[in-house]
MARDOLO-786422 format. One record per residue: residue number from 1; residue in one letter; x, z, y of N, C-alpha, C in turn. Coordinates in steps of 0.02 Angstrom, whole numbers, plus 50000, padded with zeros to 5 digits. Layout:
(node NUM 'A' (X Z Y) (X Z Y) (X Z Y));
...
***
This chain:
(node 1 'X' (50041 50000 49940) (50000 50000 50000) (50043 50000 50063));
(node 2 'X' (50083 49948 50057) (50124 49935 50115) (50209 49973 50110));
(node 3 'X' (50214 50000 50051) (50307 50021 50055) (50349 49966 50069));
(node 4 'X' (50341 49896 50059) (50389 49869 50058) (50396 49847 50140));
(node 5 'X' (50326 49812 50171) (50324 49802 50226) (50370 49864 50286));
(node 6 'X' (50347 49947 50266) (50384 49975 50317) (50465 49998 50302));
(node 7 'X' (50459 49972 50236) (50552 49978 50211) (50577 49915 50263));
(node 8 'X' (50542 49854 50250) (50575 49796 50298) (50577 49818 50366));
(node 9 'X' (50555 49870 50402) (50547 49881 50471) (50598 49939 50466));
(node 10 'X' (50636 49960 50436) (50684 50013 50443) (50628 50065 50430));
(node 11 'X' (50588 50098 50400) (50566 50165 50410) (50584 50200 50312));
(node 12 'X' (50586 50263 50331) (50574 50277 50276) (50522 50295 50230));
(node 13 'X' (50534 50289 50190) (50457 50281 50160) (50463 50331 50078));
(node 14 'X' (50414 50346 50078) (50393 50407 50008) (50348 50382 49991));
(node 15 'X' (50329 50369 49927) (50268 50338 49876) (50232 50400 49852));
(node 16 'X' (50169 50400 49866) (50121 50450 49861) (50073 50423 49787));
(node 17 'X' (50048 50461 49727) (50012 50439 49673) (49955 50483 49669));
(node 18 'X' (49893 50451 49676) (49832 50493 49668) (49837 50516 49571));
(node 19 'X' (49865 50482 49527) (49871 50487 49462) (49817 50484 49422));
(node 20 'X' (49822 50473 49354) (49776 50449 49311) (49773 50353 49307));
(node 21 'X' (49808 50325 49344) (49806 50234 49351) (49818 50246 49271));
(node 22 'X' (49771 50191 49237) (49803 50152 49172) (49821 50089 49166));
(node 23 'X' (49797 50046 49217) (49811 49987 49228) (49818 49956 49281));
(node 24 'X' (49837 49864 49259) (49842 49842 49345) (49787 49825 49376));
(node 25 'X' (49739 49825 49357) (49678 49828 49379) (49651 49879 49421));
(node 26 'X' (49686 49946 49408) (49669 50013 49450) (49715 50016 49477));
(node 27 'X' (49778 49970 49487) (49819 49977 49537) (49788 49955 49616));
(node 28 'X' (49729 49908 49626) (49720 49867 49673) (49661 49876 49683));
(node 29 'X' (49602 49912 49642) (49542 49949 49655) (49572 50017 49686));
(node 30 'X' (49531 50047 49755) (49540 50118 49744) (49469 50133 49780));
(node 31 'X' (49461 50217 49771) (49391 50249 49796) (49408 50273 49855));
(node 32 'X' (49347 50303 49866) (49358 50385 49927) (49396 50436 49911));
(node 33 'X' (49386 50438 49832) (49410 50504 49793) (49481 50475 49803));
(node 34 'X' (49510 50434 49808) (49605 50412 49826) (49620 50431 49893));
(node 35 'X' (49572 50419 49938) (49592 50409 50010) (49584 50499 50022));
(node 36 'X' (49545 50523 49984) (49544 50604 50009) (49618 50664 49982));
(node 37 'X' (49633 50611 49899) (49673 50636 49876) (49722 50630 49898));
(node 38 'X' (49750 50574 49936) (49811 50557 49950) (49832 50578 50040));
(node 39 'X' (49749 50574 50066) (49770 50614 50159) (49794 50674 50126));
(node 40 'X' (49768 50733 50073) (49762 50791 50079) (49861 50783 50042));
(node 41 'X' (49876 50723 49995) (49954 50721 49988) (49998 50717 50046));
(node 42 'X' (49985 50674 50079) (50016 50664 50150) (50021 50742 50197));
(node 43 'X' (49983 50766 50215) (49973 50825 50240) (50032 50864 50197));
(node 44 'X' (50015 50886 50138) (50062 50924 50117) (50138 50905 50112));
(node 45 'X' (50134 50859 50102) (50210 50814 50131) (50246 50811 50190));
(node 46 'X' (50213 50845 50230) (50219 50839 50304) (50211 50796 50333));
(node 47 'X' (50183 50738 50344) (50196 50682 50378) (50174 50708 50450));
(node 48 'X' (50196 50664 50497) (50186 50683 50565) (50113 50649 50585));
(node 49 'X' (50096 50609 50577) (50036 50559 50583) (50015 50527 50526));
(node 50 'X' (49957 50526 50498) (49907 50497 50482) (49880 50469 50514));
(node 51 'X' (49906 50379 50493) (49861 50332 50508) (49846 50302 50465));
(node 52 'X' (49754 50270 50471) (49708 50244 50427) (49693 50194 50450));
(node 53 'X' (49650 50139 50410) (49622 50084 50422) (49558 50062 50362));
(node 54 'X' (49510 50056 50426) (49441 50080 50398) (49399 50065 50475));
(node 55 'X' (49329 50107 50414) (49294 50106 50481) (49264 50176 50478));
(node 56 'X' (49180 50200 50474) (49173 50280 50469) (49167 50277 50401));
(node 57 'X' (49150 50266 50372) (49160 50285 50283) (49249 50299 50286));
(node 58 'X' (49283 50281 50303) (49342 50298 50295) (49373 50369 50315));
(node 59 'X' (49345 50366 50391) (49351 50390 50426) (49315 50473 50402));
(node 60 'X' (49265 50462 50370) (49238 50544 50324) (49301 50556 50286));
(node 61 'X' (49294 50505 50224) (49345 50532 50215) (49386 50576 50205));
(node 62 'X' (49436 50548 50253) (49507 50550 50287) (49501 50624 50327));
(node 63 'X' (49441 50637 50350) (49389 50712 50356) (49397 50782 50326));
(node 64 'X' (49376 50743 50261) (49370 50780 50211) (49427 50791 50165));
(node 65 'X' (49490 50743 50165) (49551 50752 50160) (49587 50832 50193));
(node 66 'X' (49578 50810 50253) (49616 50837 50324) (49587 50896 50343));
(node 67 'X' (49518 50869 50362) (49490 50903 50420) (49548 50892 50486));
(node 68 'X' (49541 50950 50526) (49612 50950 50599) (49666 50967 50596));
(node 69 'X' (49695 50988 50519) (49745 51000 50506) (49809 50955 50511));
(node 70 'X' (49797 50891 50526) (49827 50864 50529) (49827 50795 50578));
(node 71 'X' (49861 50773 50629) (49845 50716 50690) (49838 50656 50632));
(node 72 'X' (49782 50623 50664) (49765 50573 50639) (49730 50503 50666));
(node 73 'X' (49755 50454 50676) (49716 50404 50716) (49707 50357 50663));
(node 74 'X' (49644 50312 50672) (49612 50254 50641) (49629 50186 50672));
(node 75 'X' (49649 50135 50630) (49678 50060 50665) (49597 50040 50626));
(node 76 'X' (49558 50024 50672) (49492 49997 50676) (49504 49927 50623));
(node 77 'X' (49465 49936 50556) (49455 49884 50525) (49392 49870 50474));
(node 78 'X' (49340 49918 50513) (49280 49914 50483) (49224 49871 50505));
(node 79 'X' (49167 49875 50474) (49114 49843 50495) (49067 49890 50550));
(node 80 'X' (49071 49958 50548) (49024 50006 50588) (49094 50027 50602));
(node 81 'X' (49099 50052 50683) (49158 50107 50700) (49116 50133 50768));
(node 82 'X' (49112 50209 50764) (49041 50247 50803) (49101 50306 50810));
(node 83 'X' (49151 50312 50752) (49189 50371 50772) (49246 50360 50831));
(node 84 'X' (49250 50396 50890) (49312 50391 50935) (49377 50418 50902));
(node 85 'X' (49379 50404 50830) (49443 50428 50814) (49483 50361 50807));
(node 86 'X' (49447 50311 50810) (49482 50257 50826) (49534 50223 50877));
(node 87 'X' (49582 50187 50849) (49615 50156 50920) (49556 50109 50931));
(node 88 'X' (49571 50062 51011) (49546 50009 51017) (49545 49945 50981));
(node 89 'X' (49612 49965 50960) (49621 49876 50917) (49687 49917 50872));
(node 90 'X' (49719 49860 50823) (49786 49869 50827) (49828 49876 50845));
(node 91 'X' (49828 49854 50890) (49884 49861 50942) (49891 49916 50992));
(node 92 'X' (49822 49938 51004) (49844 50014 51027) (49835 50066 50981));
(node 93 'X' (49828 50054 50930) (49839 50113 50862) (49931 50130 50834));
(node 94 'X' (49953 50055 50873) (50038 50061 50834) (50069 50084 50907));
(node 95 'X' (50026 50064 50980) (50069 50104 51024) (50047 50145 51044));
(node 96 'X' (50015 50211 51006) (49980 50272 51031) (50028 50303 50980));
(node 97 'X' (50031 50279 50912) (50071 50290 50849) (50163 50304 50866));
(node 98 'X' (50177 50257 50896) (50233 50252 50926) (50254 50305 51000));
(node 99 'X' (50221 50304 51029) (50216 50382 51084) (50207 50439 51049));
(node 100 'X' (50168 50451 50988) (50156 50512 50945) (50228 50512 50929));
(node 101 'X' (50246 50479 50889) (50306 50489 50852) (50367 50491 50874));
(node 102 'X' (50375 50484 50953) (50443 50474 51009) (50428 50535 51043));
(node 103 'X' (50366 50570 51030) (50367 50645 51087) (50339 50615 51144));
(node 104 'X' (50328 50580 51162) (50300 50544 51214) (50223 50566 51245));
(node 105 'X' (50197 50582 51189) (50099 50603 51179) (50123 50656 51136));
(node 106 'X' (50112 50726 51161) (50115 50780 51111) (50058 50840 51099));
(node 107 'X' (50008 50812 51135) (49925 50848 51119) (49888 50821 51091));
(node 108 'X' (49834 50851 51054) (49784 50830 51016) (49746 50859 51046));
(node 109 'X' (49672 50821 51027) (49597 50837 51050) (49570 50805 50987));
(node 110 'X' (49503 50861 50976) (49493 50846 50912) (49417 50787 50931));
(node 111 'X' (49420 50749 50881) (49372 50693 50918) (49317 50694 50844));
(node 112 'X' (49250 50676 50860) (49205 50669 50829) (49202 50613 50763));
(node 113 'X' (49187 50628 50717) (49186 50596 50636) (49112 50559 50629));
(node 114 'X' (49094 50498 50660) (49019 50498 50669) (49008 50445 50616));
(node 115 'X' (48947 50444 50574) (48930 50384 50535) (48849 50382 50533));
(node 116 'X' (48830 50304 50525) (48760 50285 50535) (48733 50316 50456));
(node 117 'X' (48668 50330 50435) (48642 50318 50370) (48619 50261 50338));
(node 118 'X' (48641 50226 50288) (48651 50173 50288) (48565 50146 50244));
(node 119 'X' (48566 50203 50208) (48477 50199 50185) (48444 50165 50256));
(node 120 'X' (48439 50210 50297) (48383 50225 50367) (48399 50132 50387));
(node 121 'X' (48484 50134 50426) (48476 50061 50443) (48449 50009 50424));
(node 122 'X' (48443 50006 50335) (48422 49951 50332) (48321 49945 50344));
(node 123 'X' (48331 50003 50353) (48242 50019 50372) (48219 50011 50440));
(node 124 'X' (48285 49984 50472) (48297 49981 50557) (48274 50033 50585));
(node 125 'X' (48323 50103 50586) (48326 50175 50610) (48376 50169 50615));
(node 126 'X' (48399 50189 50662) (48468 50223 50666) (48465 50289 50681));
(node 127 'X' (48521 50326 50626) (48494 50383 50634) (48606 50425 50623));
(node 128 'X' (48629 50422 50682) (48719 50448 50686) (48690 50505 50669));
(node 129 'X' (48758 50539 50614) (48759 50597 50590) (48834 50624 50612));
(node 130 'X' (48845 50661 50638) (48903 50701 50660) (48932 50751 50596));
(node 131 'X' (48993 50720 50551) (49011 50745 50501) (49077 50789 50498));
(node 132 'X' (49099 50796 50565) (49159 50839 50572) (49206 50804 50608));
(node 133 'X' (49239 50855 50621) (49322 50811 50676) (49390 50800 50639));
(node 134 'X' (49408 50743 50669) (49503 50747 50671) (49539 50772 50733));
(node 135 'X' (49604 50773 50719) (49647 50790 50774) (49677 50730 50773));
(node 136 'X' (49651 50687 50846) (49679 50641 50878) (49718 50652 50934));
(node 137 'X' (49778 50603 50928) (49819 50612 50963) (49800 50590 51056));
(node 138 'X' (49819 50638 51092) (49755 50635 51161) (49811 50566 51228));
(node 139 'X' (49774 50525 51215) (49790 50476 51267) (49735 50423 51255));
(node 140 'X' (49693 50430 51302) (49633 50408 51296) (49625 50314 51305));
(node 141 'X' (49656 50295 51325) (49697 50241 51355) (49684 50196 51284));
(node 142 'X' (49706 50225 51237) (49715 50193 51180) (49669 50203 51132));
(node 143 'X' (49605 50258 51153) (49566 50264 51082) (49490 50264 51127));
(node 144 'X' (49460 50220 51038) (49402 50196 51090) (49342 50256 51111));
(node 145 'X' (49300 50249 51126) (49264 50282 51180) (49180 50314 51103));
(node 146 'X' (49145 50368 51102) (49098 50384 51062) (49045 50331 51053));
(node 147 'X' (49018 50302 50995) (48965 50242 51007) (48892 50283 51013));
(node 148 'X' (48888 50342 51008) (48808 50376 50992) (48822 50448 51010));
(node 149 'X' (48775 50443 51051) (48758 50524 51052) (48738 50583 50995));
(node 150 'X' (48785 50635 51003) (48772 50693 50938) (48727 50759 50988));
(node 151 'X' (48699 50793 50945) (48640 50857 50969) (48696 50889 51017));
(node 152 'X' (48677 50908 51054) (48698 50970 51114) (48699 51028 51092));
(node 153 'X' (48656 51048 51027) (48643 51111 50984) (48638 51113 50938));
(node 154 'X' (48629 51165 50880) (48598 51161 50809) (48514 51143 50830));
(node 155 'X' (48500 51162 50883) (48390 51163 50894) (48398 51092 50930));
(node 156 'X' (48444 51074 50944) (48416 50982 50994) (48381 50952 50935));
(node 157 'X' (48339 50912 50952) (48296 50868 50928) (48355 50827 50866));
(node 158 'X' (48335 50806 50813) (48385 50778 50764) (48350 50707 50728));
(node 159 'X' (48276 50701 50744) (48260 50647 50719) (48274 50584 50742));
(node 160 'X' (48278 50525 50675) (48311 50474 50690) (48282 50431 50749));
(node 161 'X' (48298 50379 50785) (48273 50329 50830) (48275 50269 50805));
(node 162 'X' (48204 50244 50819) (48204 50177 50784) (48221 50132 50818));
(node 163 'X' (48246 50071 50805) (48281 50014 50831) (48234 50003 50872));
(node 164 'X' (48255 49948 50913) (48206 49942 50977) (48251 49850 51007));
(node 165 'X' (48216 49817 51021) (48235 49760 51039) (48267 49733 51064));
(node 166 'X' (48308 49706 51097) (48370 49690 51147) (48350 49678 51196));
(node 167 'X' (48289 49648 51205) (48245 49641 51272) (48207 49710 51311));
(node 168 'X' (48222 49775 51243) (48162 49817 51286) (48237 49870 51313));
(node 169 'X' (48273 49856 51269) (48346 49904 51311) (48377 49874 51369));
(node 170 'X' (48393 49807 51386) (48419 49787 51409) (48365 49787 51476));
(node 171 'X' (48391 49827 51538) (48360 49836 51602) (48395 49820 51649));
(node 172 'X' (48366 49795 51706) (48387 49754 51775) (48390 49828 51800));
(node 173 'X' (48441 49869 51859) (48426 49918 51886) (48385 49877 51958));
(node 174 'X' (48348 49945 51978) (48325 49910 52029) (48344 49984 52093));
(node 175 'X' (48363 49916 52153) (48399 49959 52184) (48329 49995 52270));
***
């Protein structure tokens, strides 16, 4: 999952094994249950940053790996991305990555873990569920912005909102 690519870039690199593979077939399939096993390897390994690539299914996760124990940013490569634990693109995921790792950016803020229900959507509801935080590295510059509002409380209102048309959201202000 990329050793050779960051051996060619000078870095060093450690091979992490979720274990149990019997074949090459399960070399190139993997689950959630890998991505949780192997953030929660990384962590104990020390790594300085965790970075992922995904979208919020990943992004739980990588969650549920971690939790804030550990800085972590997302190089946006999903189909839904609602969580601000994301960079903007690639390119500001490797130079937010690159300030983390030079001392350059040395605070975290822990940023929201958000994902749609994927039942509800296709029932056209949207209904964001706020599933916990990472510790993102804080330079805002580079990570994108919350797509949905989460409750203000445990008592705020929690029911889902149903889709609504592009014509009835989309408003002229009037001045």
């Amino acid at each position: 999952m990329g050793e050779d690519t960051a051996k060619s870039m000078g870095f060093r690199t450690t091979v992490l094994h979720t274990g149990g593979r019997r074949s090459l077939k399960d070399l190139f399939d993997s689950s959630r249950t890998d991505t949780i096993v192997l953030s929660k390897a990384m962590e104990e390994a020390g790594v300085d940053l965790l970075l992922f690539a995904g979208g919020d299914g990943t992004a739980r996760d990588i969650y549920e790996g971690v939790g804030t124990e550990l800085p972590a940013l997302g190089i946006p490569a999903g189909v839904k991305i609602h969580s601000p634990v994301y960079a903007k693109n690639p390119q500001s995921a490797g130079d937010l990555a690159k300030l983390w790792l030079t001392g350059k950016v040395t605070k975290t803020a822990e940023q929201e873990v958000l994902d749609i229900d994927e039942e509800l959507y296709r029932q056209e509801i949207i209904n964001t569920r706020l599933y916990g935080y990472l510790s993102v590295p804080l330079e805002h510059v580079f990570t994108q912005n919350r797509k949905a509002p989460t409750p203000l409380s445990e008592t705020a209102p929690s029911s889902p909102l149903p889709m609504r048309s592009w014509s009835i959201w989309r408003r002229t202000p009037t001045i």
